[in-house]
mmCIF file of the N, C-alpha and C atoms, coordinates in Angstrom:
data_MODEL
# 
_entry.id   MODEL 
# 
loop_
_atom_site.group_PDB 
_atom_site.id 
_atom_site.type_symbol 
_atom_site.label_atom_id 
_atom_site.label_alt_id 
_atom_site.label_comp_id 
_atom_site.label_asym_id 
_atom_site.label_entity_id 
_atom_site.label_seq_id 
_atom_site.pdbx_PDB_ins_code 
_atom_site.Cartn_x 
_atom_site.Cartn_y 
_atom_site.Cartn_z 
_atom_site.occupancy 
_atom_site.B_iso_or_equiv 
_atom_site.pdbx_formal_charge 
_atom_site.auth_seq_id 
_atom_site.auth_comp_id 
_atom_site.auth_asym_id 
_atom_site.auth_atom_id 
_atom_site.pdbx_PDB_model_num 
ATOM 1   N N  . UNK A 1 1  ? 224.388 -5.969  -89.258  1.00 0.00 ? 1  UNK A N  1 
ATOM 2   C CA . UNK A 1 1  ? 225.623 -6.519  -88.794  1.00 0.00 ? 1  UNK A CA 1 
ATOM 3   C C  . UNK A 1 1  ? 225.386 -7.962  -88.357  1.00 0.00 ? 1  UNK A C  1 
ATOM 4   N N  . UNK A 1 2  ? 226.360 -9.077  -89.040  1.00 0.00 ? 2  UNK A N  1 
ATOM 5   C CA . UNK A 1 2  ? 226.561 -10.057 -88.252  1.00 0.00 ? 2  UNK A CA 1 
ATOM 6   C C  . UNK A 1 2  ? 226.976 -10.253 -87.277  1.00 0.00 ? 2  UNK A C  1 
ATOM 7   N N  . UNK A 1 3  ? 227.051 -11.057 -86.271  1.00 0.00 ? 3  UNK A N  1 
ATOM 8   C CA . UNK A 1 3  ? 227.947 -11.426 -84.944  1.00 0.00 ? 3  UNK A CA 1 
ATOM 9   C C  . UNK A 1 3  ? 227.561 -12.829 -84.964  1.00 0.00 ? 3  UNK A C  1 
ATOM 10  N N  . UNK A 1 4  ? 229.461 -13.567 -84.611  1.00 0.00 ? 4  UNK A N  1 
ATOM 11  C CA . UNK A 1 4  ? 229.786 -14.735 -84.573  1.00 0.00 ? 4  UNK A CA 1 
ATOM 12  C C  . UNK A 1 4  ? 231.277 -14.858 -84.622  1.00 0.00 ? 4  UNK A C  1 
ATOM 13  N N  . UNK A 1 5  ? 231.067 -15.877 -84.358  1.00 0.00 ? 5  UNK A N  1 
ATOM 14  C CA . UNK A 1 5  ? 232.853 -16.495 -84.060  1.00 0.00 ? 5  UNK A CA 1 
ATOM 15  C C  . UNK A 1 5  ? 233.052 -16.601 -84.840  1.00 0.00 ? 5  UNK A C  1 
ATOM 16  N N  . UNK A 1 6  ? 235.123 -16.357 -85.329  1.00 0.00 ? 6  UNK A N  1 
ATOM 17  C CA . UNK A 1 6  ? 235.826 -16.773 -85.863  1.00 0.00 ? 6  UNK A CA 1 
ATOM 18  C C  . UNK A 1 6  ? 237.251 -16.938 -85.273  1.00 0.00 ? 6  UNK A C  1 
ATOM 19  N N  . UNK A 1 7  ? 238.120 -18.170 -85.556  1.00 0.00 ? 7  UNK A N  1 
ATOM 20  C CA . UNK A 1 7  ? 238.517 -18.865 -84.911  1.00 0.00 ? 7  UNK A CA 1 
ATOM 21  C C  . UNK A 1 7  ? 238.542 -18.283 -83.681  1.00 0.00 ? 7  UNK A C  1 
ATOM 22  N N  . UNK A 1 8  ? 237.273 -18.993 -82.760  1.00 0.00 ? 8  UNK A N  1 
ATOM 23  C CA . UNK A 1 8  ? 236.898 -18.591 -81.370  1.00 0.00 ? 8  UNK A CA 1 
ATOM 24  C C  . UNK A 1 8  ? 237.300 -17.071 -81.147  1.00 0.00 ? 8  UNK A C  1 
ATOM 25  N N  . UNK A 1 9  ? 237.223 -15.982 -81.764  1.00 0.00 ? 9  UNK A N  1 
ATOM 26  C CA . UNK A 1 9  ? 237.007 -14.736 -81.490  1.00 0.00 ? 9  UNK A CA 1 
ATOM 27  C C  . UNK A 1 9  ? 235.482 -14.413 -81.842  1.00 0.00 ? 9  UNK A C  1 
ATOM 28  N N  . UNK A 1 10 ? 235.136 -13.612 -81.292  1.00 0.00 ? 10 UNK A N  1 
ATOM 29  C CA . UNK A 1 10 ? 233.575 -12.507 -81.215  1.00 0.00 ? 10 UNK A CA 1 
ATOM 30  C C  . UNK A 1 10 ? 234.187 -11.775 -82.508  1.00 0.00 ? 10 UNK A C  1 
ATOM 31  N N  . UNK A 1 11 ? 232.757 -11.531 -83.171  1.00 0.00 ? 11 UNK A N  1 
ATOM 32  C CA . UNK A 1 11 ? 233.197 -11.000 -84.584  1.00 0.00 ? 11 UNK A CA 1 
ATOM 33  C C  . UNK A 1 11 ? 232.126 -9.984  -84.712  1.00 0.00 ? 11 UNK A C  1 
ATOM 34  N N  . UNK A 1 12 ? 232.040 -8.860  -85.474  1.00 0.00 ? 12 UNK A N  1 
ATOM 35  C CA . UNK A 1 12 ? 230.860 -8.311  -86.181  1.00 0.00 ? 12 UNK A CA 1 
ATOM 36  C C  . UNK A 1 12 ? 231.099 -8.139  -87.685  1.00 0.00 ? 12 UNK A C  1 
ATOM 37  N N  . UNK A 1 13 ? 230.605 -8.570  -88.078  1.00 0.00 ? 13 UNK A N  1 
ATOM 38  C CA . UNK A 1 13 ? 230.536 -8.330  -89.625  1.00 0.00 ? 13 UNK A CA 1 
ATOM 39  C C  . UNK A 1 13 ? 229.506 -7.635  -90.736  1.00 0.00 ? 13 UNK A C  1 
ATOM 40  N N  . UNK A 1 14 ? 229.760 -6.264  -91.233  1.00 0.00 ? 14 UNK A N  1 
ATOM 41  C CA . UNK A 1 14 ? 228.553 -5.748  -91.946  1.00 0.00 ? 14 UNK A CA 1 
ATOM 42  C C  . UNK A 1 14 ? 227.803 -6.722  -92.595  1.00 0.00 ? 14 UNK A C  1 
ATOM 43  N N  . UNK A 1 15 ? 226.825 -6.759  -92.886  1.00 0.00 ? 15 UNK A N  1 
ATOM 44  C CA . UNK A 1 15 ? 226.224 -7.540  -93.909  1.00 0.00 ? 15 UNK A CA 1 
ATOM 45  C C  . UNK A 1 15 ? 226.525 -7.238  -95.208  1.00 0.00 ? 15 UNK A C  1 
ATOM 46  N N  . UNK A 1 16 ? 226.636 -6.143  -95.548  1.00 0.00 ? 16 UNK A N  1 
ATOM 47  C CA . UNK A 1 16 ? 227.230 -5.715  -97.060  1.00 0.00 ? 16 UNK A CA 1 
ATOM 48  C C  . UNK A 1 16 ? 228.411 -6.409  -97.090  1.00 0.00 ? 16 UNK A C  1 
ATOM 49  N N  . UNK A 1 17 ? 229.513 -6.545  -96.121  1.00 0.00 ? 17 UNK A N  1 
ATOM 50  C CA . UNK A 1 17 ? 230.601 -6.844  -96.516  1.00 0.00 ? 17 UNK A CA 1 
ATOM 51  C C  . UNK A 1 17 ? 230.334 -8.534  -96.655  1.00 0.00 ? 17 UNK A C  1 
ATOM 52  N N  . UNK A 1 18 ? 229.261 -9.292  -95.352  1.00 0.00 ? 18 UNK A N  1 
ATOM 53  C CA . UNK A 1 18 ? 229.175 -10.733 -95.775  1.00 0.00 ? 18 UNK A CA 1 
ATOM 54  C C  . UNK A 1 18 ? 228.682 -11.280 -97.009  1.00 0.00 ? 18 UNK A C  1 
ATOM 55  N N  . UNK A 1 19 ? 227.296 -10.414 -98.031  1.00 0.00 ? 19 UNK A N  1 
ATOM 56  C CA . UNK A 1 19 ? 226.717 -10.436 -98.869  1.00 0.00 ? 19 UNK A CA 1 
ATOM 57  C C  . UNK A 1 19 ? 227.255 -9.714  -100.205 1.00 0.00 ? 19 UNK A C  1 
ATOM 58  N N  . UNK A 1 20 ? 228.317 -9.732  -100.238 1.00 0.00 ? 20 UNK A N  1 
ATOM 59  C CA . UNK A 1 20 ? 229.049 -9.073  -101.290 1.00 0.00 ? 20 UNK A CA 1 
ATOM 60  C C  . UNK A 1 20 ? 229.769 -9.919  -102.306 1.00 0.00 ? 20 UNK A C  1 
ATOM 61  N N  . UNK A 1 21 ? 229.250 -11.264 -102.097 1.00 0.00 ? 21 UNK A N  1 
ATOM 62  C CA . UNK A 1 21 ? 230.362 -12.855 -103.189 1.00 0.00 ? 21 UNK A CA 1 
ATOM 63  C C  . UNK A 1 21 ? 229.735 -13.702 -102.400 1.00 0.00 ? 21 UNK A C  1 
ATOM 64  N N  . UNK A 1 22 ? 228.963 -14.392 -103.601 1.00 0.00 ? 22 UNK A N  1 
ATOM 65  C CA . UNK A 1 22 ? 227.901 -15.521 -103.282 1.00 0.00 ? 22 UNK A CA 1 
ATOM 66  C C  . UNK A 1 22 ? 228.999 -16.507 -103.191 1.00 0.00 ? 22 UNK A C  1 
ATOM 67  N N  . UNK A 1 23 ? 229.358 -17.406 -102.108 1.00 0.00 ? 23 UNK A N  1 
ATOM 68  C CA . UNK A 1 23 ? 229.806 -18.985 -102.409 1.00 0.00 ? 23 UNK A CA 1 
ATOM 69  C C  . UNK A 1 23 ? 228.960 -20.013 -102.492 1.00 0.00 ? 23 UNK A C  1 
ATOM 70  N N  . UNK A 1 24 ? 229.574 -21.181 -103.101 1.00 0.00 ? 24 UNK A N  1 
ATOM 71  C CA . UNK A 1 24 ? 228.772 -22.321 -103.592 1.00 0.00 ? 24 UNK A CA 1 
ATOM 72  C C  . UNK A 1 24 ? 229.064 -23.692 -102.379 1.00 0.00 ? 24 UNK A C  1 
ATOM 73  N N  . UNK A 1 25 ? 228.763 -24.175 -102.238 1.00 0.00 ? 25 UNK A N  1 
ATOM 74  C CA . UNK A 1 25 ? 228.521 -25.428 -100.711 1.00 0.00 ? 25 UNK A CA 1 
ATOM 75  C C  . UNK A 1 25 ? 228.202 -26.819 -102.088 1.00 0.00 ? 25 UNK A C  1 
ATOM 76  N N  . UNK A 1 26 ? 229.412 -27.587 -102.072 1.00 0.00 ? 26 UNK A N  1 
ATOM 77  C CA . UNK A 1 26 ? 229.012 -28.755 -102.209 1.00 0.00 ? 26 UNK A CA 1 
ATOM 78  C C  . UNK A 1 26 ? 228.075 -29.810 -101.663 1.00 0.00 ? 26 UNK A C  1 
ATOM 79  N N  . UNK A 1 27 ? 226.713 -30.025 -102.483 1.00 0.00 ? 27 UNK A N  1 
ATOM 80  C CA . UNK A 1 27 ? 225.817 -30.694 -101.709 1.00 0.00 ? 27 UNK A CA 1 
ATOM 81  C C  . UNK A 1 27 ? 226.260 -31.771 -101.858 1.00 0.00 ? 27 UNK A C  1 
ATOM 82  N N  . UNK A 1 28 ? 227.325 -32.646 -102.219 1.00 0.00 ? 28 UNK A N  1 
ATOM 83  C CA . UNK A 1 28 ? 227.772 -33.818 -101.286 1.00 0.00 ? 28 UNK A CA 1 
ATOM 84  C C  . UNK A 1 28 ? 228.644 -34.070 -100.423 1.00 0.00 ? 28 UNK A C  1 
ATOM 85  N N  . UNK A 1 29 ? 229.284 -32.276 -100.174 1.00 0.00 ? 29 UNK A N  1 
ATOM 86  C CA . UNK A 1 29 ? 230.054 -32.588 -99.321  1.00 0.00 ? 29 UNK A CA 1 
ATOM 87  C C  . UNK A 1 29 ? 229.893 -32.624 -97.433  1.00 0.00 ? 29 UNK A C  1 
ATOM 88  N N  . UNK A 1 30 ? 230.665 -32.202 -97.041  1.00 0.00 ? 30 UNK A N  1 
ATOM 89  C CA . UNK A 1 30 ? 230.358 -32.361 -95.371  1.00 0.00 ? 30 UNK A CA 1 
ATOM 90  C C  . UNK A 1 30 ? 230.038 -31.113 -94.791  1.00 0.00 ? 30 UNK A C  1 
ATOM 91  N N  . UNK A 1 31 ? 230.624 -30.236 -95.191  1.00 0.00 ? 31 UNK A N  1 
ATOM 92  C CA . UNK A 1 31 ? 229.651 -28.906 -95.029  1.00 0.00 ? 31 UNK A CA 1 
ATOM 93  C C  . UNK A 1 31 ? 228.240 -28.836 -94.836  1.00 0.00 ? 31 UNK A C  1 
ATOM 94  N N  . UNK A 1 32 ? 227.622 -29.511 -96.101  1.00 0.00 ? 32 UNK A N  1 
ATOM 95  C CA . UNK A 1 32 ? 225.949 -29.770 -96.175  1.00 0.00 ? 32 UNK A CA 1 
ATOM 96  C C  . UNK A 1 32 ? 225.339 -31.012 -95.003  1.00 0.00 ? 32 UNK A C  1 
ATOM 97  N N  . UNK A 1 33 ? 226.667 -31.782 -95.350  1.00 0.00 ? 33 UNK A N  1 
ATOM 98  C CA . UNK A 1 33 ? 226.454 -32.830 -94.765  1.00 0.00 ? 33 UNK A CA 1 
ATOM 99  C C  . UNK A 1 33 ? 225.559 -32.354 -93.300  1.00 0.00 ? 33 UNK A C  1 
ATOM 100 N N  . UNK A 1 34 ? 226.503 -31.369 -92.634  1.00 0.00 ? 34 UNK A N  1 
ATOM 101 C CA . UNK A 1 34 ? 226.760 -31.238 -91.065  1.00 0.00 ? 34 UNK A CA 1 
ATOM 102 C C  . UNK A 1 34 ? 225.163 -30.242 -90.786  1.00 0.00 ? 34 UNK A C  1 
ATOM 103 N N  . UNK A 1 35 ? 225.080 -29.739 -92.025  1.00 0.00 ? 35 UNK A N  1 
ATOM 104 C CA . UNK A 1 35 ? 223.637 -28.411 -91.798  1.00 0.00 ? 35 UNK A CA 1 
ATOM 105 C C  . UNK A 1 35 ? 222.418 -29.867 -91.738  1.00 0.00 ? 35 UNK A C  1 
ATOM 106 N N  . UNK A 1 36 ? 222.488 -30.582 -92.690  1.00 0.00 ? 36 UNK A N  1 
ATOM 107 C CA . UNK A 1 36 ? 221.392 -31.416 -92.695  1.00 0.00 ? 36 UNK A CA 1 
ATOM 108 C C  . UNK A 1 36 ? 221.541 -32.084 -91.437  1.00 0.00 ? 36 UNK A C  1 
ATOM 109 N N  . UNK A 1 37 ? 222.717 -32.636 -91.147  1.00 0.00 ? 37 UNK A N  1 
ATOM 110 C CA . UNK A 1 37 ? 222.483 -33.524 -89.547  1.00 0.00 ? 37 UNK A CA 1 
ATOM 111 C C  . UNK A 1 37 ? 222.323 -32.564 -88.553  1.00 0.00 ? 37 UNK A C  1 
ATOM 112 N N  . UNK A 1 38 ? 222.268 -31.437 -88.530  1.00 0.00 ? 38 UNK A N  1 
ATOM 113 C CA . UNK A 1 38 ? 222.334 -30.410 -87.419  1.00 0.00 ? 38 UNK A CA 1 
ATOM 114 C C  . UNK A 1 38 ? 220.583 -29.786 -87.374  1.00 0.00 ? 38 UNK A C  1 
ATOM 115 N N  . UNK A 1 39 ? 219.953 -29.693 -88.652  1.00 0.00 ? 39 UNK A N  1 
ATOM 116 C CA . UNK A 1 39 ? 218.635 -28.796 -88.866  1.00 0.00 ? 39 UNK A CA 1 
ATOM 117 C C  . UNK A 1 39 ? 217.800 -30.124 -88.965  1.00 0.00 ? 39 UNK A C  1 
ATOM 118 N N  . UNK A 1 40 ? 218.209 -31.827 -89.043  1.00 0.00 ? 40 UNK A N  1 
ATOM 119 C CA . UNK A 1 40 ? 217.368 -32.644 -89.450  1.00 0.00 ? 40 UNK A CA 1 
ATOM 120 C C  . UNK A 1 40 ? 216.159 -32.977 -90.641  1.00 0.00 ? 40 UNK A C  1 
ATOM 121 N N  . UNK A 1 41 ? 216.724 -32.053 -91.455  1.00 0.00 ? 41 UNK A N  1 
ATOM 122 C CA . UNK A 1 41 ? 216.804 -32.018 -92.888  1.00 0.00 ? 41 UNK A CA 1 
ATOM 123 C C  . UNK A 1 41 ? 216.579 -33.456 -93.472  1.00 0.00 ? 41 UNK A C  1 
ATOM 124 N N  . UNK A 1 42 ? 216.094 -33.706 -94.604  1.00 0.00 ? 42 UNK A N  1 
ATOM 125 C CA . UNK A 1 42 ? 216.200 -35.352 -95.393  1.00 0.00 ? 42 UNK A CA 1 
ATOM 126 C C  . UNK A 1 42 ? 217.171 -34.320 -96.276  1.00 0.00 ? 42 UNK A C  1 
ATOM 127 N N  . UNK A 1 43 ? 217.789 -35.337 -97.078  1.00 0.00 ? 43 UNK A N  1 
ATOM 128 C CA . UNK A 1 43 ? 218.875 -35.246 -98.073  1.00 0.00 ? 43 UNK A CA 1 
ATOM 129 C C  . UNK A 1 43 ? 217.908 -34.991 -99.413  1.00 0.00 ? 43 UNK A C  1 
ATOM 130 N N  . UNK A 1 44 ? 217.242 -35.005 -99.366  1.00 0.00 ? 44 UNK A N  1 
ATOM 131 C CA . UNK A 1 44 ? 216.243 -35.129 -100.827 1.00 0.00 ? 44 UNK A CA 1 
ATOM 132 C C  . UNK A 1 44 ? 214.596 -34.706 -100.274 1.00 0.00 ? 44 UNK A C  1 
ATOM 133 N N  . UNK A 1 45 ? 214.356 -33.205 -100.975 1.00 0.00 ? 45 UNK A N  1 
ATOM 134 C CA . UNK A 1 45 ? 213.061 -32.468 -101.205 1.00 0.00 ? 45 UNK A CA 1 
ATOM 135 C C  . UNK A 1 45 ? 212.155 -32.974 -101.331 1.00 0.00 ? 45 UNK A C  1 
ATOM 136 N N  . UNK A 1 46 ? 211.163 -33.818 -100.991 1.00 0.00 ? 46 UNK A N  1 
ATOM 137 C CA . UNK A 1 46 ? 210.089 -34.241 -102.102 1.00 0.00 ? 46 UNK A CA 1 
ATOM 138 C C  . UNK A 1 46 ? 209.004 -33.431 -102.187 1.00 0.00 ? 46 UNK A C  1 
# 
């Protein structure tokens, strides 16, 4: 089970039900953007 917010409610979520439809994250968008400025990540693997 997951647990986490959604819109500011406490949530649990099976994992089967979260892992059930892969989505895709634009790596130029701000989504990625926000994981890399948040985990301090470089933008590029070497």
């Amino acid at each position: 089970m997951l647990v986490g917010t959604w819109h500011y409610q406490i949530t649990h979520v099976p994992i089967a039900l979260a892992t059930r439809a892969r989505q895709k994250i634009d790596p130029q968008g701000w989504v990625w953007s926000s994981v890399l400025a948040s985990t301090g990540q470089p933008r590029e693997m070497v």
